[in-house]
C-alpha positions in Angstrom: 6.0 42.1 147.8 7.1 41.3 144.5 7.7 44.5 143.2 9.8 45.5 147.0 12.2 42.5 146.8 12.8 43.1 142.9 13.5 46.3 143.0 15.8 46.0 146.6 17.8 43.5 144.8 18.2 44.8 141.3 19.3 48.3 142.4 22.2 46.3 144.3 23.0 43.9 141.8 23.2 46.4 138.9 25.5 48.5 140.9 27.8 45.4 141.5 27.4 44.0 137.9 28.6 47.4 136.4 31.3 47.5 139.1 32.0 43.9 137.9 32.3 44.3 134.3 34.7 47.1 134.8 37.2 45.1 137.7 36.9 42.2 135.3 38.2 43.9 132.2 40.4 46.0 134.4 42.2 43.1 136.1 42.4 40.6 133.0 45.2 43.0 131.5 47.3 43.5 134.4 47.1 39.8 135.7 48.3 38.7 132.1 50.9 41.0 132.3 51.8 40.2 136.3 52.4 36.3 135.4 52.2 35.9 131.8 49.7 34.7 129.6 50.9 31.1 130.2 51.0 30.8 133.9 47.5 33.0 134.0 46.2 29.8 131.9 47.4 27.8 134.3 45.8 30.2 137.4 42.6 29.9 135.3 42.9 25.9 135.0 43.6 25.4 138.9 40.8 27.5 140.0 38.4 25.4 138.0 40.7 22.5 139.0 39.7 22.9 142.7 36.0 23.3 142.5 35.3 19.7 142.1 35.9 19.0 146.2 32.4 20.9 146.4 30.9 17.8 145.6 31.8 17.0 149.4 29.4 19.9 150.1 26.3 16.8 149.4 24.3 19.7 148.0 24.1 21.3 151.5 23.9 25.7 150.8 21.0 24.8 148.5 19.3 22.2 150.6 19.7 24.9 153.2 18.3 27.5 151.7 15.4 26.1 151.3 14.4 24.6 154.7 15.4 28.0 155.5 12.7 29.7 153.2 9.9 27.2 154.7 10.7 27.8 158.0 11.3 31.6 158.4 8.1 31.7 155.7 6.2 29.8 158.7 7.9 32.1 161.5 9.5 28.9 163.3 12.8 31.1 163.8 13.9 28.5 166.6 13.8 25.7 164.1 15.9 28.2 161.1 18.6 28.5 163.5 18.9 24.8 164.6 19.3 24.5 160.8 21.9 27.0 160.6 23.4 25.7 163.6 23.4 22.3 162.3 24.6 22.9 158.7 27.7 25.5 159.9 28.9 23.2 162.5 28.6 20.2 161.1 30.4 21.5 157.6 33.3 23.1 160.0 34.0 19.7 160.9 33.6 18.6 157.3 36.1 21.5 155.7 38.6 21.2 158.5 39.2 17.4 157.7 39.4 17.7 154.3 41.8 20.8 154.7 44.0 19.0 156.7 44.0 15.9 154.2 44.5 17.9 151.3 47.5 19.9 152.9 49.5 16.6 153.6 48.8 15.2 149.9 49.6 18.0 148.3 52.3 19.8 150.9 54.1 16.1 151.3 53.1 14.6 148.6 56.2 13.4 145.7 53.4 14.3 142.9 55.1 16.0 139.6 52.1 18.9 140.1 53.5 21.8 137.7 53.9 18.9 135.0 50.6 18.4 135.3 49.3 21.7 135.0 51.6 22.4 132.8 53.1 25.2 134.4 56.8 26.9 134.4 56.8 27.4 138.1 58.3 24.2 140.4 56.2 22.0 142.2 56.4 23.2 145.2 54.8 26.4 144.0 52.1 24.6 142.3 51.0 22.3 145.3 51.0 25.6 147.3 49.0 27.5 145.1 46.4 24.6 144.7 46.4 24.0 148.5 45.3 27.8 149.3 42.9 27.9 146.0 41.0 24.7 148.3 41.5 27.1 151.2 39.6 29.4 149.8 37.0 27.5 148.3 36.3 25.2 151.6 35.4 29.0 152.9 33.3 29.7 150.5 31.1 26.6 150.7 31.0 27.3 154.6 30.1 30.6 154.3 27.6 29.4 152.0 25.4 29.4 155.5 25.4 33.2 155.3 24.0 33.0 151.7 21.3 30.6 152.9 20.6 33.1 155.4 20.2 35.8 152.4 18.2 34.5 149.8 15.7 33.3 152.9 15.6 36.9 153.8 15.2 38.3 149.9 19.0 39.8 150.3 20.0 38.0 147.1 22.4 40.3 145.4 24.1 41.2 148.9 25.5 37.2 147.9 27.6 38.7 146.0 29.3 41.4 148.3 32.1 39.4 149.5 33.5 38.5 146.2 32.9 42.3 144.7 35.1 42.9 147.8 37.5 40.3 147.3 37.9 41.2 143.6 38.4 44.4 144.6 41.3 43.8 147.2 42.8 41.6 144.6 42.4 44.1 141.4 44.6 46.6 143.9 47.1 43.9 144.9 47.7 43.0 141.4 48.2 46.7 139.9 50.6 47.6 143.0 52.4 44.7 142.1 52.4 45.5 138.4 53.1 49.0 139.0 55.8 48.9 141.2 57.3 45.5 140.1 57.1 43.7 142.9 57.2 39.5 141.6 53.4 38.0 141.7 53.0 34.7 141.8 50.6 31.8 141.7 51.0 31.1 145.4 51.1 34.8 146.1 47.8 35.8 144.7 46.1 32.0 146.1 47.2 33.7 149.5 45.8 37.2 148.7 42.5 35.9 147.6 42.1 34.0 150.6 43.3 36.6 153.0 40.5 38.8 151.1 37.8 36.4 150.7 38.7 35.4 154.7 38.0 38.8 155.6 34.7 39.9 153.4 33.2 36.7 155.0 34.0 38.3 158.8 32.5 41.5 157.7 29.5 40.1 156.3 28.8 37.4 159.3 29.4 40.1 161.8 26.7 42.1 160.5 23.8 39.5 159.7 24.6 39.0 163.3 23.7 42.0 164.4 20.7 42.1 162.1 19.6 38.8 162.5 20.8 37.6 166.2 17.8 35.1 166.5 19.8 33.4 163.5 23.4 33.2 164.8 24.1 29.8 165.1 25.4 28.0 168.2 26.7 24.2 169.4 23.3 23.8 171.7 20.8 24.0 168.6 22.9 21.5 166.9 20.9 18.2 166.0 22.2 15.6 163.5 18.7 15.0 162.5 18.4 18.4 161.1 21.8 17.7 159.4 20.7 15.0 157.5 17.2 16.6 157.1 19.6 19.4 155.0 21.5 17.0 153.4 18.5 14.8 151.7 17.1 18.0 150.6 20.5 18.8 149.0 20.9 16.0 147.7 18.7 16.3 144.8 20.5 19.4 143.7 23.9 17.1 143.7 23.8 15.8 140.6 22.9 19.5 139.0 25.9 20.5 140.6 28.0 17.9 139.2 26.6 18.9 135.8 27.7 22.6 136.2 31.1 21.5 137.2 31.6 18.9 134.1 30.3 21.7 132.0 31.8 25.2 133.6 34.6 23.9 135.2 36.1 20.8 132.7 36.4 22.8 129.7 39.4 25.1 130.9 40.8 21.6 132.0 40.4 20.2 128.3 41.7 23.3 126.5 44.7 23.4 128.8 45.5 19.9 128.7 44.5 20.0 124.8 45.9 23.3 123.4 48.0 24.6 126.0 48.1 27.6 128.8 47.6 30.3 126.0 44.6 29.1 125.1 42.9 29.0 128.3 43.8 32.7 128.6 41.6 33.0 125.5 38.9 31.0 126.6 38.8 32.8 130.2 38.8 36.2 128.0 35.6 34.6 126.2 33.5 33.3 129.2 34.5 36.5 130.8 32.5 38.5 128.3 29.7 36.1 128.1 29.7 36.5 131.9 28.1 39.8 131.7 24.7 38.3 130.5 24.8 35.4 132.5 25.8 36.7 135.4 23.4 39.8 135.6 20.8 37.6 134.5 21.0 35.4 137.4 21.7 38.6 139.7 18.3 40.2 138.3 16.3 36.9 138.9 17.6 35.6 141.8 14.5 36.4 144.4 12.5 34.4 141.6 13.8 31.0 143.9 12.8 32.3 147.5 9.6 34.2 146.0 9.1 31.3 143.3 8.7 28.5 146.7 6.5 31.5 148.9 3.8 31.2 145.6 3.9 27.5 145.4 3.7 27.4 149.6 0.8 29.7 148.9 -0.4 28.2 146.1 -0.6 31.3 144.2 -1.0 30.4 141.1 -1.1 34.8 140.2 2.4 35.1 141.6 3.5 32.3 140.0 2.7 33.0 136.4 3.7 37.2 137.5 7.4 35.3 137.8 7.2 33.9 135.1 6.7 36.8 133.3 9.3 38.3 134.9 11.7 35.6 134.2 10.9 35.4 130.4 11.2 39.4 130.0 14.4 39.7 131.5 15.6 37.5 128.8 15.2 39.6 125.6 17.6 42.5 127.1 20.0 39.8 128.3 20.2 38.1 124.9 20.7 40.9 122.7 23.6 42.1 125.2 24.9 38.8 124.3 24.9 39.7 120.3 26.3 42.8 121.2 29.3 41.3 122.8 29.7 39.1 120.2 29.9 41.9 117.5 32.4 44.1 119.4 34.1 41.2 121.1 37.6 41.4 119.3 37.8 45.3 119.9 37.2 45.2 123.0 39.8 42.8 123.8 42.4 44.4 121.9 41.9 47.5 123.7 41.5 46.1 127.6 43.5 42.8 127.0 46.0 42.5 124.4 46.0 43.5 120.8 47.8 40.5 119.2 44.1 38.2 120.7 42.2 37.9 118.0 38.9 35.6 118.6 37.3 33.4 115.2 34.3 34.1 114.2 32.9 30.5 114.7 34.2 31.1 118.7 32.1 34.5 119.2 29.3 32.9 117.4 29.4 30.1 119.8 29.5 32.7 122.9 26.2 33.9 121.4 24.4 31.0 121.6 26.0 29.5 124.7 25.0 32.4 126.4 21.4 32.5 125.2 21.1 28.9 126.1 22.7 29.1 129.8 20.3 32.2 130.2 16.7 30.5 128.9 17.5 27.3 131.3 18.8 29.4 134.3 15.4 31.0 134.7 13.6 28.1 134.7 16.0 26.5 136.9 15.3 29.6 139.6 11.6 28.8 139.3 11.6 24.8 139.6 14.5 24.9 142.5 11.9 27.1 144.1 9.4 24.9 144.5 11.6 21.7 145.0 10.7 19.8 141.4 14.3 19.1 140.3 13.3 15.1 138.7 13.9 16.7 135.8 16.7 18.6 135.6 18.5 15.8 137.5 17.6 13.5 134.4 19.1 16.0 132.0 21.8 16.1 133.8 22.9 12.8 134.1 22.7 12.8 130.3 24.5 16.3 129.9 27.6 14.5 131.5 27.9 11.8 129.8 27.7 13.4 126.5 30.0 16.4 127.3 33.6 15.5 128.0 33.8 13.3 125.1 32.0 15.8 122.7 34.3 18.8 124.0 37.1 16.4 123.1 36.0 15.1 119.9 35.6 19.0 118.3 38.4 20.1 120.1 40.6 18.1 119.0 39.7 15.5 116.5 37.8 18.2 114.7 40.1 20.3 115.5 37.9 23.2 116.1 39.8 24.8 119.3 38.1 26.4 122.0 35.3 27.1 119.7 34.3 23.4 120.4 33.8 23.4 123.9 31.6 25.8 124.1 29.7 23.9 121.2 29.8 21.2 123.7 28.4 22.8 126.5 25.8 24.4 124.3 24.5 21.3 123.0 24.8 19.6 126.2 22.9 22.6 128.4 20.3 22.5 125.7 18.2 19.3 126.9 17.0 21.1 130.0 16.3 24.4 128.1 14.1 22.0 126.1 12.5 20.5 128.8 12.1 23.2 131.4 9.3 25.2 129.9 6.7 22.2 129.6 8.0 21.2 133.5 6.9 24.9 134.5 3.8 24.7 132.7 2.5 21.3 134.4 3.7 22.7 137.8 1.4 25.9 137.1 -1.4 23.4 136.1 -1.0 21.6 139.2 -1.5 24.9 141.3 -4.3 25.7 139.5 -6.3 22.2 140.2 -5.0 22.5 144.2 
C-alpha cells in the first residue's frame, strides 16, 4: 500500500515540481519587467497581505481532511459526503459574506490603500487589486473541499494541479503582455489569476465528480452538527495556521514596510529558491498524513516506524539541494532575474538553514497531523508568534541586517518544534507499541 500511494504521488509531484521550478524562474523575470521591481514588491506584499482572512477558515480543509480519512478508512461513504456536504455549503455561505463585506470596505471605502502599500499606482487600483487577491483566495479555501477529498483518497500531489494550471495561464498572460506591450497591472493580473484559478477549480470538481459521485456534495446531507463536528477538529490546527501566517506571510509585510518595494522583490527571489526544497519536500511526503492516521487507526506500529523512515530519508537529498542553491544562488539570479541582484552572503546562508529547519519540522508535522496529536506544536506555536515579529524587526532594522534578519527570525522561531517533534513521534510510537 505504501509503496502504491508513494510511488502514484511522487511520479506526479516530481513532474509538477520540475515544471514548477522552471514557470517560477521563468515568470519572475518577465513580471519584474511587466510592472517593475517596485510595484512587483508591492504584488508580493498584497498577496501575503490577504492570506490572513484564512483565519476565518476556523481550521476547516484540515479538520476536514481528516474526518474524511476516518470515515472513507471505515467505508461509511454516506457519512464522508454529509461532511463534504456540510463543510462546502456551509463555507459558501461563510466566503460569500465576507466577499461581499470586503468589496464595500475596500471598493467604498475613503482608505489611503496605495500609501499604505506603498505603491505608485492610485488607490483605486490598489483596493481593486486587493479585493480580487481575497477573491481568489476565498476560492481557494472553498475549494479546499476538493483537497480534502484528495489526500482522503491518496491523490495528494493532484492538490497541486490547479495552481500548476493557474501558473501556467498566468506565465502566458504575463509574456504576451511583455511581448507585445500591452500595460499589465496589479488589478489586471489579480483578475487573470482569478479567472485562472476560477477555472482549474471547475475542471478539477467536474472530474472528482465523475470519479467520485458518492462524494458530490448536496443541500440534503447538510447537518450543522457535522459542521461543527469539522470545525472542533480544525480548530486545533488554528493556531498552527496562525503561526505559518506570522512567519511566511509577515515577513514580506516587514521588509516592505521596513526597506521598501525593492527589497521584497529580493526576498520573494530568495524564498523562491528555497521553495524548491521545501516545496518538493512536502510534495514527496504528503501521503505520510493520510497513510500516517491509517497506521495509528491500525495501530501499526511497522507502518509507522516504515514512515518514519521515509520521512527522515527524504531529508538528506532535500537538504543538500538546499546548499546547492545557496552556492549558485547569485548566478542563477543574474541569469533568470536580473544581473544588477546581488544576494549577501549572510542572506544565502540564512536560506540554507531556514530551509533545513522548515524541512526537518515539516515531516514531523505530516506524521503527528496524521494521527491528530497537535498539543504540541500548538504550544510552540503560540511561542513562535510572540517571539517572531519583534525579532524580524529588531535584526532588520535595529541591527540593521536587512532581509537577512527575517529569515534569521523565522529560523529561530521554526526551530522550537523542530526540537520538540522528534521526541513527540517517539512517545506516540511507544504508545502504539503498549496498545
Amino acid at each position: 500500500m505504501i509503496g502504491g500511494v508513494f510511488a502514484r504521488n511522487v511520479g506526479l509531484s516530481t513532474v509538477l515540481k520540475l515544471s514548477a521550478f522552471v514557470l517560477q524562474f521563468a515568470m519572475l523575470p518577465v513580471l519584474v519587467r511587466a510592472l517593475g521591481a517596485h510595484e512587483y514588491g508591492v504584488w508580493v506584499a498584497m498577496q501575503s497581505l490577504v492570506v490572513w482572512v484564512s483565519l476565518l477558515e476556523l481550521g476547516l480543509s484540515k479538520g476536514l481532511r481528516n474526518k474524511l480519512i476516518e470515515s472513507l478508512g471505515e467505508k461509511k461513504h454516506e457519512l464522508a459526503r454529509s461532511y463534504i456536504s456540510s463543510c462546502f455549503l456551509g463555507q459558501l455561505l461563510l466566503w460569500s459574506f465576507v466577499c461581499l463585506l470586503l468589496y464595500l470596505v475596500l471598493l467604498f471605502g475613503e482608505f489611503p490603500w496605495a500609501r499604505w502599500m506603498k505603491s505608485q499606482g492610485d488607490d483605486h487600483q490598489i483596493a481593486m487589486g486587493l479585493f480580487l487577491s481575497f477573491v481568489s483566495f476565498a476560492l481557494m479555501q472553498l475549494f479546499g473541499v476538493t483537497n480534502a477529498i484528495l489526500y482522503a483518497k491518496h491523490w495528494n500531489a493532484a492538490t497541486a494541479l490547479v495552481g500548476f494550471f493557474s501558473s501556467v495561464g498566468l506565465f502566458l498572460y504575463a509574456y504576451l503582455s511583455d511581448r507585445y506591450g500591452f500595460e499589465l497591472s496589479i488589478p489586471k493580473l489579480a483578475y487573470a489569476n482569478l479567472l485562472l484559478l476560477g477555472l482549474g477549480y471547475l475542471i478539477q470538481s467536474v472530474y472528482l465528480a465523475k470519479v467520485f459521485p458518492e462524494l458530490v456534495p448536496t443541500w440534503r446531507l447538510f447537518r450543522w452538527g457535522h459542521f461543527q463536528e469539522v470545525i472542533f477538529s480544525g480548530s486545533r490546527f488554528l493556531l498552527i495556521e496562525i503561526t505559518y501566517i506570522v512567519i511566511f506571510v509577515m515577513d514580506r509585510w516587514i521588509v516592505l514596510q521596513i526597506l521598501g518595494p525593492g527589497a521584497v522583490t529580493e526576498y520573494d527571489i530568495l524564498l523562491r529558491l528555497s521553495s524548491i526544497v521545501t516545496t518538493g519536500y512536502a510534495l514527496f511526503i504528503g501521503p505520510t498524513w493520510a497513510l500516517s492516521g491509517t497506521a495509528w487507526a491500525k495501530q501499526d506500529s511497522a507502518m509507522m516506524t516504515k514512515l518514519w523512515r521515509i520521512v527522515s530519508g527524504l531529508m538528506i537529498p532535500f537538504a543538500s539541494v538546499a546548499v546547492a542553491i545557496g552556492l549558485l544562488m547569485n548566478p542563477l539570479i543574474h541569469v533568470w532575474v536580473d544581473p544588477a541582484i546581488d544576494v549577501p552572503i549572510l542572506a544565502r546562508v540564512s536560506m540554507v538553514v531556514y530551509s533545513w529547519v522548515v524541512i526537518w519540522g515539516a515531516g514531523y508535522a505530516s506524521l503527528l497531523n496524521g494521527i491528530g496529536r497537535v498539543r504540541e506544536q500548538m504550544l510552540c506555536s503560540v511561542m513562535a508568534c510572540l517571539m517572531n515579529i519583534p525579532l524580524s524587526i529588531y535584526l532588520c532594522q535595529i541591527q540593521g541586517v536587512g532581509i537577512a534578519g527575517v529569515l534569521i527570525a523565522s529560523t529561530l522561531s521554526l526551530s522550537m518544534f523542530a526540537l520538540v517533534a522528534p521526541f513527540v513521534w517517539r512517545d506516540c510510537r511507544r504508545s502504539c507499541k503498549a496498545i
